[in-house]
C-alpha positions as CSV (number, residue, x, y, z in Angstrom):
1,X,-9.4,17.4,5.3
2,X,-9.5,14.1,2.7
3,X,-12.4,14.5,0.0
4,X,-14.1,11.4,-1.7
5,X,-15.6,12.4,-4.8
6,X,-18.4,10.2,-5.0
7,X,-22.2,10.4,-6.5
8,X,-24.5,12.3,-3.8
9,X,-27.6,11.2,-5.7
10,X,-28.9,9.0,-7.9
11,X,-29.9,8.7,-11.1
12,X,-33.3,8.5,-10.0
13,X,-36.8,9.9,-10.9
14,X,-37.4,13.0,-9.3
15,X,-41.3,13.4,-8.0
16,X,-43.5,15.9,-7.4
17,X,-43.9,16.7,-4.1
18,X,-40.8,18.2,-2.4
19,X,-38.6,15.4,-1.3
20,X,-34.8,14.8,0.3
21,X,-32.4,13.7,-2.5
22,X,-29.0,13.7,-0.3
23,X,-28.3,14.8,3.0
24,X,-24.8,15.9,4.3
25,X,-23.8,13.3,7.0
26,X,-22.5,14.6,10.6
27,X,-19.1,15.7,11.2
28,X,-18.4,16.5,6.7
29,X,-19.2,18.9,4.3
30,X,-20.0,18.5,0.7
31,X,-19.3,20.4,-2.2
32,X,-21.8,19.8,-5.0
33,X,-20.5,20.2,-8.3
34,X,-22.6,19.3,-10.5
35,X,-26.0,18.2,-11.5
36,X,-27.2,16.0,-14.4
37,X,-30.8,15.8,-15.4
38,X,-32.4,13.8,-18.3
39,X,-35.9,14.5,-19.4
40,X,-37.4,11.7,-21.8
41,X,-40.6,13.1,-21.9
42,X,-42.3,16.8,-22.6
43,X,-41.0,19.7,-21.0
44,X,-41.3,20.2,-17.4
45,X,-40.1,22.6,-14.1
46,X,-37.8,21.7,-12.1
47,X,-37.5,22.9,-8.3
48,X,-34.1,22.3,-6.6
49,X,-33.3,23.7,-2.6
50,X,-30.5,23.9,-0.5
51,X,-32.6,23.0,2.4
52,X,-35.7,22.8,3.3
53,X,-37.8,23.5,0.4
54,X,-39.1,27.4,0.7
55,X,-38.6,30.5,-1.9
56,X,-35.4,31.8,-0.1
57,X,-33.4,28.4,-0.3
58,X,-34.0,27.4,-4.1
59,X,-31.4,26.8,-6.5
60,X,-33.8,26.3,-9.4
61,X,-37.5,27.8,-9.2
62,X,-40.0,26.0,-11.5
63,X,-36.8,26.1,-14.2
64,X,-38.1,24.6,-17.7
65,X,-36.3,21.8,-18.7
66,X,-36.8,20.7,-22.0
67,X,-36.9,16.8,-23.7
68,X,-33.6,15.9,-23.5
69,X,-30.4,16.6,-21.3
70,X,-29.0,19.2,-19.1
71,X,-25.9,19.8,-16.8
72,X,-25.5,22.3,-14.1
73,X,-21.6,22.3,-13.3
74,X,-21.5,24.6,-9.5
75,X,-19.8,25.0,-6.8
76,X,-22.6,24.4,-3.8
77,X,-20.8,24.3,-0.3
78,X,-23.1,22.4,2.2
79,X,-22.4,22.4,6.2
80,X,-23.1,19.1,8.3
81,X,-26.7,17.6,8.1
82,X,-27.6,20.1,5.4
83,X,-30.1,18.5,2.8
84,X,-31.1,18.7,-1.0
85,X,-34.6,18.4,-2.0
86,X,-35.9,19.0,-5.3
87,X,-39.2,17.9,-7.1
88,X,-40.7,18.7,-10.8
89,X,-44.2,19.6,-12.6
90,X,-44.9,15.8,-13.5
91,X,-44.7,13.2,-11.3
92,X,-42.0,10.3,-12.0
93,X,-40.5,11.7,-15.7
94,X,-37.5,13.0,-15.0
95,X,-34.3,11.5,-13.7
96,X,-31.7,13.5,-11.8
97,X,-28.7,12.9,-10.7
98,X,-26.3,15.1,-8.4
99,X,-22.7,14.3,-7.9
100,X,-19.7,16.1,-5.9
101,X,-17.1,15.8,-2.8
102,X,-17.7,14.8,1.0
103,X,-14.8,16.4,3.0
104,X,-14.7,14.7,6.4
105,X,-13.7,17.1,9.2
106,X,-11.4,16.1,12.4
């Protein structure tokens, strides 16, 4: 199975309303490894899902993040057309970005 490490997402501003930042293509799976935010501004929550955005599929729940940086390093295993959403408290401050490995299957 070849893997391409490659950038899943962004940097971009996150928003605040749940929204899609990657979503696994058919016939791979991705193996998110790690997650870079930058905050610029006053400290904010940050809501990250594996799926559909709900209680039972968040990574992060309303996690403060603080001015400044922040890594996540993990090991997130997501099946075809599985998706990512996150969103924060205020609107357009934050920028995230989310990098790992596609494996293409067949």
């Amino acid at each position: 199975m070849p893997r391409t490490p490659k950038r899943l997402h962004g940097p971009a501003l996150v928003s605040n309303a749940a929204a899609t930042k990657y979503t696994t293509p058919a016939a791979t799976k991705t193996i998110v490894r790690h997650i870079h935010g930058y905050n610029p501004g006053a400290s904010l929550n940050l809501t990250i899902s594996i799926g559909a955005d709900a209680a039972a599929t968040r990574i992060f729940d309303a996690r403060p993040i603080p001015t400044g940086e922040f890594d996540h390093f993990c090991y997130y295993a997501l099946e075809a057309t599985e998706i990512i959403q996150a969103f924060a408290s205020v609107n357009n401050q934050m920028t995230l970005a989310i990098g790992g490995d596609e494996c293409t299957l067949g």
